[in-house]
C-alpha positions as CSV (number, residue, x, y, z in Angstrom):
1,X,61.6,40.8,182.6
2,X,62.3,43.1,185.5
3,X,62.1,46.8,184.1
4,X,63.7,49.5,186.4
5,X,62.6,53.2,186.3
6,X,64.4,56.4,185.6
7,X,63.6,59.5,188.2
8,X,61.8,60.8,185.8
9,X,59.2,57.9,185.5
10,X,59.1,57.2,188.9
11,X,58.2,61.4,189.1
12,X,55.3,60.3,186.9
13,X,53.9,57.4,188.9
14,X,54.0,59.5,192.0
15,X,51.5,61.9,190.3
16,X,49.5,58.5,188.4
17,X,49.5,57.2,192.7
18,X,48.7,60.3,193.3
19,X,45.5,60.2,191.7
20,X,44.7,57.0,192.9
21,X,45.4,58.4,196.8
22,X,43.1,61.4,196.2
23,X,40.2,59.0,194.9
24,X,40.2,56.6,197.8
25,X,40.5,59.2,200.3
26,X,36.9,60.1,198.7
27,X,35.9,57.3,198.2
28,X,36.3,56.6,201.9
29,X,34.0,59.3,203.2
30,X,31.5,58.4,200.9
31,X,31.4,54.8,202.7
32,X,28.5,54.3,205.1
33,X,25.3,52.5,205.8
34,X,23.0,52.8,203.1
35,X,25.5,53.2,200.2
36,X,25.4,51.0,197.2
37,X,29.1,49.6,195.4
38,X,27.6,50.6,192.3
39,X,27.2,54.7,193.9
40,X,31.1,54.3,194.8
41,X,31.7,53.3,191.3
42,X,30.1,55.5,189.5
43,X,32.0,58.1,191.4
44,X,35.7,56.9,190.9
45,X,35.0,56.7,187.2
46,X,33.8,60.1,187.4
47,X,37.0,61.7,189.4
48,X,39.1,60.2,187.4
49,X,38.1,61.4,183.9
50,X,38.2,64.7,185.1
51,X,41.7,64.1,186.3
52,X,42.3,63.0,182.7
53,X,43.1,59.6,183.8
54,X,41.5,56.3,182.9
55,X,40.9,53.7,185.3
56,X,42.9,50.8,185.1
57,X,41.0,48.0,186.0
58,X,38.0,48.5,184.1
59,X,38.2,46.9,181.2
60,X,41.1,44.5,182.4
61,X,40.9,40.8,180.5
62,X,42.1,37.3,182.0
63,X,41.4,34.4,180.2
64,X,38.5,35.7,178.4
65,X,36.8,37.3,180.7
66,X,36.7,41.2,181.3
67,X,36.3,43.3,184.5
68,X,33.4,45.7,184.3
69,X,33.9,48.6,186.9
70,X,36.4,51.0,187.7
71,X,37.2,50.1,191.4
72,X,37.5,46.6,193.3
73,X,34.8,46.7,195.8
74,X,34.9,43.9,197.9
75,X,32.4,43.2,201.4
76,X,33.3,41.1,204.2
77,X,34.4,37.4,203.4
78,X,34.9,38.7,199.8
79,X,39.0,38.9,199.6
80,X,39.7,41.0,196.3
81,X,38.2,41.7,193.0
82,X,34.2,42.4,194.1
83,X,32.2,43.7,191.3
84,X,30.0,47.1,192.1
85,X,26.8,46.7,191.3
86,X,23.8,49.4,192.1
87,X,21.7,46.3,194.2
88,X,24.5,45.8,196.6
89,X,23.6,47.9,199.7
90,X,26.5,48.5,202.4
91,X,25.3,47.5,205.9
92,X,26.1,48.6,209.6
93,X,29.0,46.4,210.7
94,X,30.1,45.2,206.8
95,X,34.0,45.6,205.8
96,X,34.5,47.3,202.6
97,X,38.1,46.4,200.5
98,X,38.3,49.3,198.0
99,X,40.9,48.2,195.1
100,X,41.5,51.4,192.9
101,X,43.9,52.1,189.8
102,X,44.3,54.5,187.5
103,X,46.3,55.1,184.0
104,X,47.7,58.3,183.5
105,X,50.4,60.1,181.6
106,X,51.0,56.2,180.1
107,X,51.8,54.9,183.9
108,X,49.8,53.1,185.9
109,X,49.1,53.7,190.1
110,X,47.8,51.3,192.5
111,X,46.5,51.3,195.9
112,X,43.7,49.5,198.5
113,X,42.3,50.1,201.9
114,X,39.8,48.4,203.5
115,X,37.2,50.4,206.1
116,X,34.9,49.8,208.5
117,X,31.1,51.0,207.6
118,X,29.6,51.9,210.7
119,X,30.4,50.2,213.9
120,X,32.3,46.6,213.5
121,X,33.2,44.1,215.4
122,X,36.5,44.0,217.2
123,X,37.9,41.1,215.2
124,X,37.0,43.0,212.0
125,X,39.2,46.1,213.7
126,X,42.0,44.0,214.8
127,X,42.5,42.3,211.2
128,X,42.1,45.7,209.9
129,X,44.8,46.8,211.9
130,X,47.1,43.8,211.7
131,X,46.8,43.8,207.6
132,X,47.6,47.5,207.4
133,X,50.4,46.7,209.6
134,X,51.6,44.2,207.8
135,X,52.0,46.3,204.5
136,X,53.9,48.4,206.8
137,X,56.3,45.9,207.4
138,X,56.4,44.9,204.2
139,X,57.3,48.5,203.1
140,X,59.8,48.7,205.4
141,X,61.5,45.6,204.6
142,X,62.5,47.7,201.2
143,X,65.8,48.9,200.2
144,X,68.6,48.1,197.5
145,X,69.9,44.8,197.7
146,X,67.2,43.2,199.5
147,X,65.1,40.6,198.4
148,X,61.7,39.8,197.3
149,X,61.6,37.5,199.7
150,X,62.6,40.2,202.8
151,X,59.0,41.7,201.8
152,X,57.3,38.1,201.9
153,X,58.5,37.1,205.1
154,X,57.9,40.3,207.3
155,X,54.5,40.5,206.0
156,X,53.6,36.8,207.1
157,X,55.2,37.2,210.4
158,X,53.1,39.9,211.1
159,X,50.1,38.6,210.0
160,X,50.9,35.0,211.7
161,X,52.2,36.4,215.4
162,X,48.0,38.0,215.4
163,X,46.7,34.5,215.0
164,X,45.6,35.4,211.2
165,X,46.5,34.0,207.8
166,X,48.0,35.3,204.6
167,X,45.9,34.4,201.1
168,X,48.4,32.4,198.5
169,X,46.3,32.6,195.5
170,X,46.8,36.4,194.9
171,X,50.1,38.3,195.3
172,X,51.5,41.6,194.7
173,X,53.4,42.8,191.7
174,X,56.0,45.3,189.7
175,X,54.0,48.3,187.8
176,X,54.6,50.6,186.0
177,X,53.5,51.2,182.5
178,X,51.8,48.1,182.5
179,X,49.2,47.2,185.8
180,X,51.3,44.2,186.2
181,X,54.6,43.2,186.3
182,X,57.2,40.8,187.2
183,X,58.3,40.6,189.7
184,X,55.5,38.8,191.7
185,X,55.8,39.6,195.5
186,X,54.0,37.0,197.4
187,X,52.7,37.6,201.3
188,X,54.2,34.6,202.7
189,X,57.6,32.3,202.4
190,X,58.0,30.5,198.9
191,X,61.5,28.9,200.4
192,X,63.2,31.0,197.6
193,X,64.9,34.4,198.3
194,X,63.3,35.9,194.7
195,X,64.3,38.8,192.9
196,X,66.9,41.5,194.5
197,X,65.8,44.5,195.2
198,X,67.1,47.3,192.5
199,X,67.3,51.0,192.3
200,X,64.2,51.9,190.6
201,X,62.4,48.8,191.0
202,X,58.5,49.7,191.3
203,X,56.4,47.3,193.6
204,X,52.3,47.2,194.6
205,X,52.5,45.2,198.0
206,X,49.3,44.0,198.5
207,X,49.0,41.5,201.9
208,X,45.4,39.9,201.8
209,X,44.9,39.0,205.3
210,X,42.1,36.2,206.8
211,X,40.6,35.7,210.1
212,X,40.4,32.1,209.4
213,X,42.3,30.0,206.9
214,X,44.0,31.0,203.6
215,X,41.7,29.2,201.7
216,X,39.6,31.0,199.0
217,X,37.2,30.3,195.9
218,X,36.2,32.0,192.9
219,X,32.2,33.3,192.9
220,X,30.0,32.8,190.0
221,X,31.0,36.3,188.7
222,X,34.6,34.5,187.8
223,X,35.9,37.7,189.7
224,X,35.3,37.9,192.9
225,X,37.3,36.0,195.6
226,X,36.2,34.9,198.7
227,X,36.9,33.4,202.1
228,X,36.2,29.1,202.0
229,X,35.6,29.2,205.3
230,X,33.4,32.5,205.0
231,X,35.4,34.5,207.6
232,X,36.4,37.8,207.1
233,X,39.4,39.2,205.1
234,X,41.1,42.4,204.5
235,X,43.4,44.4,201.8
236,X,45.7,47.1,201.9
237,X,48.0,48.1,199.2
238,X,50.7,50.7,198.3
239,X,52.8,51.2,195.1
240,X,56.3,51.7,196.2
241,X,59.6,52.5,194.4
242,X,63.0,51.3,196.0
243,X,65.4,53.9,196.1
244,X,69.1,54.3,197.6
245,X,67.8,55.9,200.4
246,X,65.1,53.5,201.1
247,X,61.1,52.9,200.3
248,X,59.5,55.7,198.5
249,X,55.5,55.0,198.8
250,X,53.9,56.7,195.5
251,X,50.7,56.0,196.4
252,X,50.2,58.2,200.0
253,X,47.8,60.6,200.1
Protein backbone atom coordinates (compact mmCIF):
# COMPACT_ATOMS: atom_id res chain seq x y z
CA UNK A 1 0.00 0.00 0.00
CA UNK A 2 1.49 3.29 -1.04
CA UNK A 3 0.42 5.96 1.67
CA UNK A 4 0.79 9.68 0.50
CA UNK A 5 1.24 12.53 3.05
CA UNK A 6 -0.72 15.67 3.82
CA UNK A 7 1.60 19.05 4.24
CA UNK A 8 1.03 18.76 7.49
CA UNK A 9 2.82 15.29 7.96
CA UNK A 10 5.35 15.97 5.57
CA UNK A 11 5.87 19.45 8.08
CA UNK A 12 6.38 16.75 10.74
CA UNK A 13 8.99 14.59 9.02
CA UNK A 14 10.98 17.56 8.11
CA UNK A 15 11.41 18.30 11.90
CA UNK A 16 11.67 14.01 12.77
CA UNK A 17 14.80 14.48 9.46
CA UNK A 18 15.56 17.20 11.12
CA UNK A 19 16.76 15.58 14.11
CA UNK A 20 18.35 12.94 12.36
CA UNK A 21 20.48 15.84 10.31
CA UNK A 22 21.54 17.55 13.48
CA UNK A 23 22.84 14.07 15.02
CA UNK A 24 24.96 13.01 12.10
CA UNK A 25 26.38 16.35 11.67
CA UNK A 26 27.78 15.47 15.41
CA UNK A 27 28.25 12.50 15.01
CA UNK A 28 30.61 13.40 12.22
CA UNK A 29 33.02 15.58 14.12
CA UNK A 30 33.23 13.11 16.66
CA UNK A 31 34.75 10.57 14.03
CA UNK A 32 38.49 10.20 14.20
CA UNK A 33 41.39 7.84 14.97
CA UNK A 34 41.08 6.47 18.15
CA UNK A 35 37.24 6.45 18.54
CA UNK A 36 35.28 3.37 19.33
CA UNK A 37 31.51 2.65 17.40
CA UNK A 38 30.30 1.92 20.63
CA UNK A 39 31.45 5.93 21.91
CA UNK A 40 29.38 7.13 18.66
CA UNK A 41 26.55 5.12 19.88
CA UNK A 42 26.32 5.89 23.07
CA UNK A 43 26.18 9.46 21.91
CA UNK A 44 23.24 9.33 19.28
CA UNK A 45 21.07 7.59 21.88
CA UNK A 46 21.94 10.34 24.12
CA UNK A 47 20.96 13.47 21.66
CA UNK A 48 18.23 11.98 20.80
CA UNK A 49 16.37 11.50 24.09
CA UNK A 50 16.92 14.87 24.87
CA UNK A 51 15.34 15.80 21.71
CA UNK A 52 12.46 13.65 22.95
CA UNK A 53 12.81 11.35 20.10
CA UNK A 54 13.54 7.64 20.16
CA UNK A 55 15.82 5.99 17.84
CA UNK A 56 14.43 4.04 15.32
CA UNK A 57 16.59 1.36 14.61
CA UNK A 58 17.28 0.17 17.89
CA UNK A 59 15.20 -2.32 18.79
CA UNK A 60 14.18 -3.08 15.04
CA UNK A 61 13.14 -7.05 14.50
CA UNK A 62 13.56 -9.18 11.24
CA UNK A 63 12.90 -12.58 11.37
CA UNK A 64 13.60 -12.99 14.94
CA UNK A 65 16.40 -11.28 15.38
CA UNK A 66 16.67 -7.64 16.97
CA UNK A 67 19.11 -4.74 16.32
CA UNK A 68 20.84 -3.59 19.46
CA UNK A 69 22.16 0.09 18.87
CA UNK A 70 20.86 3.23 17.99
CA UNK A 71 22.91 4.02 14.84
CA UNK A 72 24.25 1.76 11.79
CA UNK A 73 27.91 1.95 12.12
CA UNK A 74 29.45 0.34 9.45
CA UNK A 75 33.80 0.27 8.64
CA UNK A 76 35.26 -0.32 5.36
CA UNK A 77 34.16 -3.47 3.35
CA UNK A 78 31.16 -3.51 5.81
CA UNK A 79 28.14 -2.23 3.39
CA UNK A 80 25.13 -1.34 5.90
CA UNK A 81 23.84 -2.40 9.23
CA UNK A 82 27.37 -2.63 11.43
CA UNK A 83 26.76 -3.13 15.10
CA UNK A 84 28.65 -0.50 17.58
CA UNK A 85 30.43 -2.10 19.96
CA UNK A 86 32.91 -0.36 22.64
CA UNK A 87 36.06 -3.01 21.30
CA UNK A 88 35.76 -1.65 17.77
CA UNK A 89 38.54 1.13 17.51
CA UNK A 90 38.35 3.51 14.26
CA UNK A 91 41.77 3.56 12.51
CA UNK A 92 43.67 6.13 10.31
CA UNK A 93 42.55 5.46 6.68
CA UNK A 94 39.17 3.34 7.79
CA UNK A 95 35.67 4.53 6.07
CA UNK A 96 32.96 4.94 8.49
CA UNK A 97 28.97 4.43 7.04
CA UNK A 98 26.88 6.14 9.77
CA UNK A 99 23.04 4.85 9.27
CA UNK A 100 20.87 7.00 11.73
CA UNK A 101 16.98 7.22 12.34
CA UNK A 102 14.96 8.57 14.67
CA UNK A 103 11.00 8.40 15.79
CA UNK A 104 9.49 11.44 16.74
CA UNK A 105 6.15 13.11 17.01
CA UNK A 106 4.83 9.39 15.65
CA UNK A 107 7.02 9.90 12.23
CA UNK A 108 10.02 8.47 11.45
CA UNK A 109 13.48 10.32 9.66
CA UNK A 110 16.21 8.71 7.90
CA UNK A 111 19.53 9.57 6.69
CA UNK A 112 23.44 8.15 6.11
CA UNK A 113 26.76 9.53 5.20
CA UNK A 114 29.78 7.85 5.05
CA UNK A 115 33.28 9.77 6.14
CA UNK A 116 36.69 9.44 5.91
CA UNK A 117 38.67 9.01 9.44
CA UNK A 118 41.84 10.53 8.92
CA UNK A 119 43.62 10.45 5.70
CA UNK A 120 42.26 7.69 2.99
CA UNK A 121 43.08 6.48 0.09
CA UNK A 122 42.08 8.08 -3.14
CA UNK A 123 39.82 5.26 -4.24
CA UNK A 124 38.08 5.42 -0.86
CA UNK A 125 37.51 9.41 -1.81
CA UNK A 126 36.49 8.86 -5.24
CA UNK A 127 33.67 6.13 -4.21
CA UNK A 128 32.77 8.57 -1.51
CA UNK A 129 32.26 11.07 -4.00
CA UNK A 130 30.71 9.05 -6.73
CA UNK A 131 27.98 7.48 -4.08
CA UNK A 132 27.07 10.88 -2.72
CA UNK A 133 26.72 11.84 -6.17
CA UNK A 134 24.75 9.30 -7.08
CA UNK A 135 21.94 10.07 -4.36
CA UNK A 136 22.17 13.33 -5.94
CA UNK A 137 21.06 12.06 -9.12
CA UNK A 138 18.74 10.08 -7.72
CA UNK A 139 17.11 13.08 -5.91
CA UNK A 140 16.94 14.85 -8.78
CA UNK A 141 15.40 12.34 -10.88
CA UNK A 142 12.20 13.23 -8.41
CA UNK A 143 9.11 14.91 -9.46
CA UNK A 144 5.22 14.05 -10.02
CA UNK A 145 4.65 11.66 -12.53
CA UNK A 146 7.90 10.05 -12.60
CA UNK A 147 8.77 6.72 -11.82
CA UNK A 148 10.42 4.64 -9.37
CA UNK A 149 12.33 3.44 -11.79
CA UNK A 150 13.67 7.29 -13.03
CA UNK A 151 15.44 7.16 -9.47
CA UNK A 152 16.88 3.47 -10.14
CA UNK A 153 18.38 4.18 -13.29
CA UNK A 154 20.16 7.57 -12.70
CA UNK A 155 21.61 6.29 -9.63
CA UNK A 156 23.21 3.14 -11.53
CA UNK A 157 24.40 5.22 -14.34
CA UNK A 158 26.22 7.26 -12.11
CA UNK A 159 27.65 4.77 -10.11
CA UNK A 160 28.51 2.48 -13.39
CA UNK A 161 30.15 5.51 -15.77
CA UNK A 162 33.00 5.63 -12.26
CA UNK A 163 33.85 2.03 -12.84
CA UNK A 164 31.87 1.04 -9.55
CA UNK A 165 28.87 -1.21 -8.71
CA UNK A 166 25.53 -0.77 -7.08
CA UNK A 167 24.56 -3.50 -4.03
CA UNK A 168 21.07 -5.53 -5.05
CA UNK A 169 20.38 -7.06 -1.84
CA UNK A 170 19.40 -3.82 0.04
CA UNK A 171 17.26 -0.95 -1.37
CA UNK A 172 15.66 2.11 -0.44
CA UNK A 173 12.14 2.65 0.78
CA UNK A 174 8.78 4.90 1.51
CA UNK A 175 8.62 6.16 5.32
CA UNK A 176 6.84 7.77 7.15
CA UNK A 177 5.14 6.66 10.23
CA UNK A 178 6.52 3.38 9.82
CA UNK A 179 10.63 3.06 9.10
CA UNK A 180 9.68 1.16 6.10
CA UNK A 181 7.48 1.36 3.46
CA UNK A 182 6.38 0.40 0.05
CA UNK A 183 7.39 1.45 -2.21
CA UNK A 184 10.97 -0.26 -2.52
CA UNK A 185 13.35 2.03 -4.61
CA UNK A 186 16.05 -0.16 -5.81
CA UNK A 187 19.68 1.44 -7.04
CA UNK A 188 19.83 -0.23 -10.28
CA UNK A 189 17.38 -1.31 -13.35
CA UNK A 190 14.71 -4.13 -12.34
CA UNK A 191 13.41 -3.92 -16.29
CA UNK A 192 10.12 -2.58 -14.67
CA UNK A 193 9.24 1.22 -14.57
CA UNK A 194 7.72 0.66 -10.71
CA UNK A 195 5.55 2.85 -8.92
CA UNK A 196 4.72 6.67 -10.23
CA UNK A 197 5.84 9.22 -8.51
CA UNK A 198 2.81 11.05 -6.44
CA UNK A 199 2.33 14.23 -4.62
CA UNK A 200 3.19 13.47 -1.20
CA UNK A 201 5.03 10.41 -1.76
CA UNK A 202 7.85 10.12 0.99
CA UNK A 203 11.14 8.21 -0.11
CA UNK A 204 14.71 7.22 1.80
CA UNK A 205 17.09 6.84 -1.30
CA UNK A 206 19.76 4.98 -0.08
CA UNK A 207 22.58 3.97 -3.15
CA UNK A 208 25.13 1.41 -1.57
CA UNK A 209 27.95 1.82 -3.72
CA UNK A 210 31.13 -0.92 -4.17
CA UNK A 211 34.60 -0.59 -5.49
CA UNK A 212 34.42 -4.08 -6.62
CA UNK A 213 31.42 -6.32 -7.38
CA UNK A 214 27.92 -6.10 -5.96
CA UNK A 215 28.26 -9.12 -4.22
CA UNK A 216 27.71 -9.13 -0.45
CA UNK A 217 27.22 -11.65 2.73
CA UNK A 218 25.78 -11.62 5.92
CA UNK A 219 28.46 -11.63 9.08
CA UNK A 220 27.96 -13.84 12.07
CA UNK A 221 26.18 -11.00 13.88
CA UNK A 222 23.12 -11.77 11.21
CA UNK A 223 23.35 -7.93 10.78
CA UNK A 224 25.97 -6.69 9.32
CA UNK A 225 26.67 -6.72 5.52
CA UNK A 226 29.70 -6.92 3.82
CA UNK A 227 31.67 -6.72 0.64
CA UNK A 228 32.38 -10.75 -0.90
CA UNK A 229 35.07 -9.63 -2.52
CA UNK A 230 36.24 -7.49 0.68
CA UNK A 231 36.53 -4.12 -1.21
CA UNK A 232 35.32 -1.14 0.04
CA UNK A 233 31.70 0.24 0.05
CA UNK A 234 29.86 3.35 0.77
CA UNK A 235 26.26 4.73 1.90
CA UNK A 236 24.58 7.85 1.60
CA UNK A 237 20.97 8.41 2.26
CA UNK A 238 18.27 11.26 2.23
CA UNK A 239 14.52 11.12 3.14
CA UNK A 240 12.82 13.07 0.41
CA UNK A 241 9.13 14.08 -0.23
CA UNK A 242 7.94 14.61 -3.94
CA UNK A 243 6.18 17.60 -4.32
CA UNK A 244 4.59 19.66 -7.44
CA UNK A 245 7.43 21.73 -7.47
CA UNK A 246 9.97 19.07 -7.29
CA UNK A 247 12.24 17.07 -4.56
CA UNK A 248 11.95 18.33 -1.12
CA UNK A 249 14.99 16.59 0.92
CA UNK A 250 13.71 16.42 4.80
CA UNK A 251 16.64 15.21 5.93
CA UNK A 252 19.35 18.30 5.16
CA UNK A 253 21.01 19.68 7.76
Amino acid sequence: MILLKSPEEIDRMRRANAIVAEILAELRTRVRPGVTTGELDVLAEELTRKKGARPAFKGYAVAGRVYPASVCISINDEVVHGIPSPRRVLRDGDIVGLDFGVCHDGYFGDAAVTVPVGRVTPEAERLMRVTEAALAAGIEAIRAGAHVGDISGAIQDTVEAAGFSTVREFVGHGIGRSLHEDPQVPNYRTGARGVRLSDGLVLAIEPMVNAGGPEVFLKEDGWTAATRDGRLSAHFEHSVAVTGNGPYILSLP
